[in-house]
C-alpha positions as CSV (number, residue, x, y, z in Angstrom):
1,X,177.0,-41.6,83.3
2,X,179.5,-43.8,85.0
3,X,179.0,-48.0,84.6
4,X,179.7,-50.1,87.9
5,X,179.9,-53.8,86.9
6,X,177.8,-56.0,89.2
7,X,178.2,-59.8,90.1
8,X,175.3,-61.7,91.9
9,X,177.0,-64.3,94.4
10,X,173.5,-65.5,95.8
11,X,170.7,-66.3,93.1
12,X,168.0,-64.8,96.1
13,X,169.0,-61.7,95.3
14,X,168.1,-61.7,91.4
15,X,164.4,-61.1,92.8
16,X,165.6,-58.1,95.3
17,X,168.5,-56.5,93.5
18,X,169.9,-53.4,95.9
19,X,167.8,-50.2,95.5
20,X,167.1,-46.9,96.2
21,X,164.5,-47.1,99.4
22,X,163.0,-43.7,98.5
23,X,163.3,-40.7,96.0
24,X,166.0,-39.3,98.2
25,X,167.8,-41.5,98.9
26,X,171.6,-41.5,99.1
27,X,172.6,-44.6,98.0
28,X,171.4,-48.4,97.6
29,X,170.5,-50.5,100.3
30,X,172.2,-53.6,100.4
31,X,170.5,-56.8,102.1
32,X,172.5,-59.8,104.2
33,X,172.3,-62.6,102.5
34,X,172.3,-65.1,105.3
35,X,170.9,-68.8,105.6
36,X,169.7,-68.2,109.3
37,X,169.0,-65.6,111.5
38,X,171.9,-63.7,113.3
39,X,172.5,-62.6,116.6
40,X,175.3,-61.1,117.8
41,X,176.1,-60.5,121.6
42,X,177.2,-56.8,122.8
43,X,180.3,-56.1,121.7
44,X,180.6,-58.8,119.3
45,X,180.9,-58.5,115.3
46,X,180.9,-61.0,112.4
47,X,181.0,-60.2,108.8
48,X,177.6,-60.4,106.9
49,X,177.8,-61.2,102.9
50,X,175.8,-58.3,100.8
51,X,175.8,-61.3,97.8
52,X,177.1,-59.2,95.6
53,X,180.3,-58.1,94.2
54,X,181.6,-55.4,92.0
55,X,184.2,-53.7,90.5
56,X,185.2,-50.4,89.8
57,X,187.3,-49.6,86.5
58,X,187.5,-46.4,87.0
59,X,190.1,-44.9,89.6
60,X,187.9,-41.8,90.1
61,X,184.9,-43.8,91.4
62,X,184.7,-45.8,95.1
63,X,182.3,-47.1,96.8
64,X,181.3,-46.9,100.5
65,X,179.9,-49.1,102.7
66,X,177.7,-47.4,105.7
67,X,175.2,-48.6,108.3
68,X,171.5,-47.2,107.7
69,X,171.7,-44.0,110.1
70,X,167.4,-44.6,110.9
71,X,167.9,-47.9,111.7
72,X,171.1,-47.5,114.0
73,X,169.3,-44.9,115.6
74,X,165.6,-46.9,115.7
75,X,167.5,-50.0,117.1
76,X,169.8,-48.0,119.5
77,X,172.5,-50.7,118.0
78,X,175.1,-49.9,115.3
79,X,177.1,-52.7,112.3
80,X,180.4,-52.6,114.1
81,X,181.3,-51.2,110.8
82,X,181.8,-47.1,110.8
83,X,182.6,-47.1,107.1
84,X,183.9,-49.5,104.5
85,X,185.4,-48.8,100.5
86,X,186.0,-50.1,97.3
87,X,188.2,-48.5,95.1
88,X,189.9,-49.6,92.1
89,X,193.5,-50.3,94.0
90,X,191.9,-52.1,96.7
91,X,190.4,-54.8,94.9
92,X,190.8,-58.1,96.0
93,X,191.0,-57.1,99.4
């Protein structure tokens, strides 16, 4: 099994780590960790902080950043993000 070393940026999240939503799930889902509500107009985008950083040792592993497919489709909105990584040569970045 393959470690991933985790930093928590925002103490909320210590009580609501990111999780698997269901048995099948794909991945974990990651929560914004924002002081007030945000609303963005059509077209618009703004970055949104997970609280959470991490780093990947190992150069075969990356991680992916994706919008929830159920709730693009249940909101008839998207993230403004198609896909985002994290690889081991990209970090810092």
């Amino acid at each position: 099994m393959k470690t991933l070393d985790v930093k928590i940026l925002d103490p909320r999240l210590r009580e609501a780590l990111p999780q698997y939503s269901t048995d099948g799930a794909a991945g974990l889902d990651l929560r914004a960790c924002i002081q007030s509500p945000l609303t963005l107009a059509p077209g618009a985008a703004d970055l949104v902080p997970s609280g959470i950083a991490i780093h990947l040792a190992d150069p075969g592993l990356a991680a992916v950043v994706l919008p929830r497919s159920g709730l693009v489709t249940n909101t008839a909105s998207s993230s403004g993000i198609s896909w985002a990584s994290s690889t081991p040569t990209t970090r810092g970045r």
